[in-house]
N, C-alpha and C positions, 0 to 999 in steps of 0.2 A: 119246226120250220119257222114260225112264226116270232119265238124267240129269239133265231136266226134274225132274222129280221131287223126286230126291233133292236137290239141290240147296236146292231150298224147302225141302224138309225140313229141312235144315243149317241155312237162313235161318232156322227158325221156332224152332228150339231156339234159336240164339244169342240170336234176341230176348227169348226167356221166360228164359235164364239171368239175360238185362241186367234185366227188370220183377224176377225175384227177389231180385237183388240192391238193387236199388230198396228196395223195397217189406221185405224181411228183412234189412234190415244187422249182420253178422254181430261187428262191433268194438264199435258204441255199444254196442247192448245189452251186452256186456261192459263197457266202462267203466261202466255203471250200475250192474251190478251189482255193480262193485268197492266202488265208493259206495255204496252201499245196505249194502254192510258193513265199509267203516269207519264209516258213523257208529252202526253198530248195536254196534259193537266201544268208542267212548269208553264210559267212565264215568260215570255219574247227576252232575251239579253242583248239592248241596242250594244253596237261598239260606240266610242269615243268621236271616229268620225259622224256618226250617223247624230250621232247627238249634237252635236256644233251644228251639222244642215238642218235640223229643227230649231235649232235654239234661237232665240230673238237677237239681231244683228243692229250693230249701233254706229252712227254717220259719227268718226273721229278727227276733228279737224288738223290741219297740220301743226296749228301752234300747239297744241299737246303735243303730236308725235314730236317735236322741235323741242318742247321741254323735259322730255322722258328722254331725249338724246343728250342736252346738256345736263340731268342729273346723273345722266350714267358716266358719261365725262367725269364730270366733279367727283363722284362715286369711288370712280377708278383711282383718279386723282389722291382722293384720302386714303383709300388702301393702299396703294404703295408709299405714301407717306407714314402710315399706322399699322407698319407689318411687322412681326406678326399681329395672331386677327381680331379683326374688328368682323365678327361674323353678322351682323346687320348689316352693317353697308356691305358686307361682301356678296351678302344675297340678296340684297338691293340693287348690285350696283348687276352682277348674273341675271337677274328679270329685267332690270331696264335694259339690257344689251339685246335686248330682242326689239326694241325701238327701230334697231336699225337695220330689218328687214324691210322697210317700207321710206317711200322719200318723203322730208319733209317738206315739200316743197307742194303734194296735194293731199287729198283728203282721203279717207280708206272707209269700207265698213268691216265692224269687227267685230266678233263674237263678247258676247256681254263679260263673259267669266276672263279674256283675253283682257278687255278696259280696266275689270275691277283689280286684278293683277296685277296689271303696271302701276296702277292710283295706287294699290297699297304697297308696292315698292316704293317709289317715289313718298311715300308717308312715312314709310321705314328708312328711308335714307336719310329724310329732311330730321328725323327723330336722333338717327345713329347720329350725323353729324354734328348734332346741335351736344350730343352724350358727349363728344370727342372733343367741340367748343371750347366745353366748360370744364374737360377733365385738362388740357392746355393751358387756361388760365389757371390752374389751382397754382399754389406757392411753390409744390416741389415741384411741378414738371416746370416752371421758369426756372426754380433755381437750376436745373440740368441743362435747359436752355441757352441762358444766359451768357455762360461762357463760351459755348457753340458761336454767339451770334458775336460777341467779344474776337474769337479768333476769326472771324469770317472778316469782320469790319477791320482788325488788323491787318489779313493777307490783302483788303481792298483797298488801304493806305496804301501798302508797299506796291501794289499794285501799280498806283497811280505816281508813287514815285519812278518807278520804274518805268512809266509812260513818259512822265519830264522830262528824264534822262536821256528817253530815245528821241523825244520831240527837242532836246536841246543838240543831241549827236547827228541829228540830221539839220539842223541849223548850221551848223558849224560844215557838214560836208556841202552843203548849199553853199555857203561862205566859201569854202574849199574850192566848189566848182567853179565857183564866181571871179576865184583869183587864179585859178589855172585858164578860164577864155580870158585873161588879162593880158596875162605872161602869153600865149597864143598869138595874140592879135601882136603882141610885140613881138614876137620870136618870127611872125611872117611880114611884120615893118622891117626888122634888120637881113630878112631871106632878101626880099626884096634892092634893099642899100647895096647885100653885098655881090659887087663884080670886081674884074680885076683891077677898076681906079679903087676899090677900097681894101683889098686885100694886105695894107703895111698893117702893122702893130697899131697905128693909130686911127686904125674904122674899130666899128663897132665890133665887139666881141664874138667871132667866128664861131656858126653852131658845129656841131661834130662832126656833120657830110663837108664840110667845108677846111676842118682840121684834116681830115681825112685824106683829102685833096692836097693840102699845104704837103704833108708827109710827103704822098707822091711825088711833089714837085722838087721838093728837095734835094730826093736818093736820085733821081732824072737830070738833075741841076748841071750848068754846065762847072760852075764855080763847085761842087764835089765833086762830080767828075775828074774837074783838072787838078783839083788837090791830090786823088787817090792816084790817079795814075800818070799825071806830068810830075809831081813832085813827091810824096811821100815813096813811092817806086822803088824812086833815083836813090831817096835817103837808105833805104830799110835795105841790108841785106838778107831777109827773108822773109815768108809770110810772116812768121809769129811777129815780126816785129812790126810791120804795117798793123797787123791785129791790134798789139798792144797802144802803138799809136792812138788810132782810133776809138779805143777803147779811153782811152785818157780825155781825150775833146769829149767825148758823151760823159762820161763823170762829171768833168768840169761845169759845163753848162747844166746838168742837172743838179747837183750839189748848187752852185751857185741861185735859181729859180727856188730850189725847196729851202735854201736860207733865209731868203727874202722874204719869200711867203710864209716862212715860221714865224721870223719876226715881227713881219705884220700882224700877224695871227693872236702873239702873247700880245701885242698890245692893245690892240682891240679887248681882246678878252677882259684882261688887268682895267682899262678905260670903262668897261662895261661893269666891271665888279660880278662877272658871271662865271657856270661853270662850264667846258664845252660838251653841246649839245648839237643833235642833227641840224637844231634850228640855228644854233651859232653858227657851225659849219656851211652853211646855205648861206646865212647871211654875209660874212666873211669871204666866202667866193663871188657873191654877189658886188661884192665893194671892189675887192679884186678885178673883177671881170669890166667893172667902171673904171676904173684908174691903174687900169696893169701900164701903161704906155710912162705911168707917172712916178711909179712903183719901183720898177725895174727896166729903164732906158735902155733903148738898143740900137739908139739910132749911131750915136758913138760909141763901139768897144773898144776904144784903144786903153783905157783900163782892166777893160776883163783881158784884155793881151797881156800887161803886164803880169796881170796875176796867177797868171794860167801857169808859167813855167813854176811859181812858187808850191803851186797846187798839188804838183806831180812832184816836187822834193818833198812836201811833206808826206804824200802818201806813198810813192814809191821813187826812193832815192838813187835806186839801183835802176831802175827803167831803161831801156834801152828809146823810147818816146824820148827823154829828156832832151837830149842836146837837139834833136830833130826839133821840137817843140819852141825850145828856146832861141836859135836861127829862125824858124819860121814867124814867129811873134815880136822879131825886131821891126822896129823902123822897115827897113827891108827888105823883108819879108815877102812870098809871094801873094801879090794883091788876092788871091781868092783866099788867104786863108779870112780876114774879117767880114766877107759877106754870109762866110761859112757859118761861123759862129753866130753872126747875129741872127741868121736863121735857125742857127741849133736851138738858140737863146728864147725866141719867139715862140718854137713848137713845143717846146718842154712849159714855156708860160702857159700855152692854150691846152695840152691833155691835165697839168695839174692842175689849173686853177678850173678847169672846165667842171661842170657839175652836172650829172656825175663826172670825176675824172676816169679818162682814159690811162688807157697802158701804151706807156710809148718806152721799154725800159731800156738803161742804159745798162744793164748787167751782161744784156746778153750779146752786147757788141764785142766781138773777139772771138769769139765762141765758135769751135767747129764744129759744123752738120753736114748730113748726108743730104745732097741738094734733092728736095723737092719743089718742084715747081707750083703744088698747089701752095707754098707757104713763104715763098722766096724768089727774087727775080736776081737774073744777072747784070753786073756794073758793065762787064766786057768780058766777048767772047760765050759761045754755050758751054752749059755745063751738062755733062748726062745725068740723067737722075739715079740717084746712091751713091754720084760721085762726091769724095770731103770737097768743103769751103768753107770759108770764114764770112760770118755776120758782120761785115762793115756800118751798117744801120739796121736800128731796130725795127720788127714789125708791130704796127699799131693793133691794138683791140679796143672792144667798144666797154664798157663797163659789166657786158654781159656775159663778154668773152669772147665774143664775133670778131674776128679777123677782118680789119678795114684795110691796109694795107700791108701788103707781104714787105719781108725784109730785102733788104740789096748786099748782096755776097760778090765776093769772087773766089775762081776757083785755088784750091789749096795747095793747087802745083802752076800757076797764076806765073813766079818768076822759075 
């Protein structure tokens, strides 16, 4: 029984030594606690910032900050001048850029290791640049220089010629302007002169709203009027032949006008020993536009009368105009045909000689068209528009091609 017992007994301690061991492990807890003092044995590891809030802080005035800003200036300066690198001043010029966190304008305090920084950028700048100086002055970087600055100094001649040029071309349009408010002031002295006491051949030379005007008075006139329809009518047995008439006086007087004015023209030229130019042409009409009255007299055509029936034999001998022409241009003749003329004679002087000249053409006197009224007025009678008639006088345009005065027709079934 007793070894009963004790037996259990033996059993029940083994078992409570094994839960002790369990339950108290006698190793971990030592290696824990080895651990728990190593790391109570490292050292504190400040950061970066904690170290700058202890660190001794330094009063930096601005004129530093002001010149750590122009060395990083100049800094930048030489590296884009010396690229690729000039790696001193490139990290000279990367630390001094940090200058311009702060204004220079007051004063900062600043971490000691921050001043010594920038000092020894600024000491690496002032050192690269002075490297860069002298490596500049050597002989071969002038010889590669040299011509660089050779071509620079040429493109800054021609430069400056080219400044002359424009400083003489606007001389000259100043000049330019100076004599157009000339011609201005003149051209509103003779707007001014001219009214109807000045309106003959011999006032001042008529501007172009004012030829413009003569045209219309013309085709309006009663001395055309009575030509076309008291007398040529009577003569013509059909339109074409009044056309053809008509057409013969606008030849005449303009042939006659562009002869005169040619021959002025070679002489002048020949007298000048020149060749013709815009500026002769201007001048030439200028002279013309002075002494047209003197040039080519209108105040008596009883020679352009004579001449007129020669005019028509030589350019069309067959004409049915002729004998019509040659009756009317006698002695006794009906009185409007020389007021006619001398006004044909007048208007053809002032679109040609006029500068620019106008288009007043004698081609298309005769001519049939289909009546429109924006481009045509009637002598007598309405015409419907699309109906034919004949161009008895021409219509004026301006040099630009603006229709100044419509032409004067009748209509094509008129007899």
């Amino acid at each position: 029984m007793q070894s009963t017992v004790e037996k259990a007994k033996r059993a029940f301690d083994a078992v409570k030594d094994r839960v002790g061991e369990v339950l108290s492990p006698s190793e971990p807890a030592s290696q824990e606690s080895e651990g728990q003092q190593e790391i109570e044995a490292k050292p504190h590891k400040q950061s970066k910032k904690e170290k700058k809030e202890k660190e001794e802080r330094n009063l930096v005035p601005a004129a530093k900050i002001a010149r750590w800003q122009q060395q990083q200036k100049a800094a930048a300066s030489w590296c884009n001048m010396f690229n690729p690198p000039m790696s001193e001043v490139y990290d000279a010029c990367q630390t001094l850029n940090n200058a311009f966190r702060y204004d220079a304008n007051q004063d900062y305090e600043m971490p000691r290791s921050t001043v010594d920084n920038m000092d020894a950028a600024g000491k690496q700048w002032t050192a690269g640049a002075n490297q860069i100086k002298k490596a500049v002055s050597s002989p071969h970087v002038l010889k590669m220089l040299v011509p660089a600055a050779a071509q620079a100094a040429g493109r800054a001649a021609e430069l400056h010629q080219q400044n002359e040029a424009l400083a003489a071309s606007a001389n000259e349009m100043q000049e330019a302007a100076a004599e157009a408010a000339s011609k201005l002031q003149a051209t509103k002295a003779a707007l001014h002169q001219s009214s109807a006491g000045h309106s003959d051949i011999s006032s001042a030379f008529p501007l172009s709203i004012e030829i413009a005007e003569k045209v219309k008075n013309f085709g309006s006139s009663d001395a055309h009027t009575t030509l076309i329809l008291e007398h040529l009518l009577e003569k013509c047995g059909k339109m074409t032949d009044l056309a053809d008439s008509m057409t013969a006086l606008h030849l005449f007087c303009h042939d006659a006008v562009l002869s005169t004015f040619k021959d002025r023209e070679d002489a002048i030229i020949a007298a000048f020993d020149v060749e013709r130019t815009p500026l002769i042409d201007g001048f030439i009409r200028r002279v013309w536009q002075e002494y047209h009255a003197r040039y080519l007299p209108t105040e008596d055509v009883s020679d352009m009368l004579k001449a007129f029936p020669a005019f028509i034999i030589d350019k069309a001998p067959d004409s049915p105009a002729l004998p019509i022409w040659q009756e009317f241009c006698a002695p006794d003749g009906p009185a409007c045909v020389a007021p006619v003329m001398r006004e044909l004679l007048q208007l053809y002087v002032f679109t040609i000689v006029c500068d620019p000249p106008m288009t007043f053409d004698p081609k298309t006197v005769g001519s049939k068209i289909k009546y429109d009224p924006e481009i045509a007025t009637t002598i007598d009678d309405k015409i419907k528009p699309g109906k034919p008639c004949y161009v008895l006088c021409p219509a004026l345009y301006s040099a630009e091609g603006l229709l100044k005065t419509k032409a004067k027709v009748l209509a094509a079934d008129y007899l």
